[in-house]
C-alpha positions in Angstrom: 0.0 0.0 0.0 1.4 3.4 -1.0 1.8 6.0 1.6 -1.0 8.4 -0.6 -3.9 5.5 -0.2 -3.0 5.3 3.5 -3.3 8.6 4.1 -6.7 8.6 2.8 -8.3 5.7 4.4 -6.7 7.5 7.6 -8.6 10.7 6.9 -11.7 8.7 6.5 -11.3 7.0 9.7 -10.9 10.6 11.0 -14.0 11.6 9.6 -16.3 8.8 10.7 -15.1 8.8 14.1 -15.4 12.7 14.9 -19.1 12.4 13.5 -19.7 9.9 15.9 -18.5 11.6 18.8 -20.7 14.6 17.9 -23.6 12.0 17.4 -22.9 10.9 21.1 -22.4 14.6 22.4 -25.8 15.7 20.6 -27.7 12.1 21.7 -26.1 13.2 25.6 -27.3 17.0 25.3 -31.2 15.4 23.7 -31.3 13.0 27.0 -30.4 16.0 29.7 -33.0 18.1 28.1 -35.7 15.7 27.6 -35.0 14.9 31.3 -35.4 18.5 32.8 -38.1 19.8 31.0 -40.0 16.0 30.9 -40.4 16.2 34.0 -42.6 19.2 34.0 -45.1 16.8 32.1 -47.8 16.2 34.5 -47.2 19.4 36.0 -49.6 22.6 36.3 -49.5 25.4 33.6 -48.4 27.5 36.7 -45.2 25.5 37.4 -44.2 25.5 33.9 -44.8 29.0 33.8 -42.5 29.7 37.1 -40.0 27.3 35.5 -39.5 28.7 31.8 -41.2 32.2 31.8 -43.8 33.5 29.9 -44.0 31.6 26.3 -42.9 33.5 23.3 -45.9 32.7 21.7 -49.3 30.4 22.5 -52.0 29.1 20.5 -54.8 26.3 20.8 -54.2 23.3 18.6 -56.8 21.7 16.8 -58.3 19.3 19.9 -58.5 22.4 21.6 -55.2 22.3 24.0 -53.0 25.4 24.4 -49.8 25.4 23.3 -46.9 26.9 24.7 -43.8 27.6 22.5 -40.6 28.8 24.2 -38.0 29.9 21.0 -33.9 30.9 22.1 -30.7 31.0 20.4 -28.0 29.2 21.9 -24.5 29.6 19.9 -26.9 31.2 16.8 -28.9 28.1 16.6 -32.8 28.3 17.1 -34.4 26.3 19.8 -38.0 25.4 20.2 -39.6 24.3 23.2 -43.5 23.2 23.2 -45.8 22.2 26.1 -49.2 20.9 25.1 -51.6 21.7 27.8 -54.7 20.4 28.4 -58.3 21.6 29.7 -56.9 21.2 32.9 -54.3 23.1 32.7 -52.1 20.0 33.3 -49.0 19.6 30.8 -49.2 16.4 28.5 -46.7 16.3 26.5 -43.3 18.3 25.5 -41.0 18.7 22.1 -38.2 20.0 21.6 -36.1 21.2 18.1 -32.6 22.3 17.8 -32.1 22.6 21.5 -28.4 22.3 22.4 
């Protein structure tokens, strides 16, 4: 094998394995924040509102929930939040897009 093939199968070993490590970074940074702000599933409106703020925007969805979307920028990067709420004012479910 010629030291010019080598070097490239080296680079694309490089490659491969520095995507993968930001794979597992991003996967570890998903898992932290599904963890926090899961846990406010469950929850009253009122302790996701002491938690988070006021949301940057609402809006009832189409089965008549509220919906409570929290947008940032970390490093110039959007983030979404959203809490579904229900009649009850109890939070069923959370999403999250882009958070970092």
């Amino acid at each position: 094998m010629n030291l010019k093939n080598f070097l490239i199968i080296l680079s694309i070993f490089f490659i491969f394995s520095g995507c993968q490590t930001i794979k597992e970074k991003s996967n570890s940074i998903v898992e932290k924040e599904n963890k926090k702000y899961g846990k406010l599933v469950g929850k009253g409106m009122s302790d996701l509102k002491i938690e988070l703020g006021n949301p940057t925007e609402d809006y009832i969805n189409e089965i008549g929930n509220k919906v409570f979307v929290y947008k940032t920028k970390k490093y110039g990067i959007p983030c979404e939040r959203k809490f579904e709420i229900n009649q009850n004012n109890i939070v069923e479910s959370f999403t999250s897009i882009g958070c970092i």
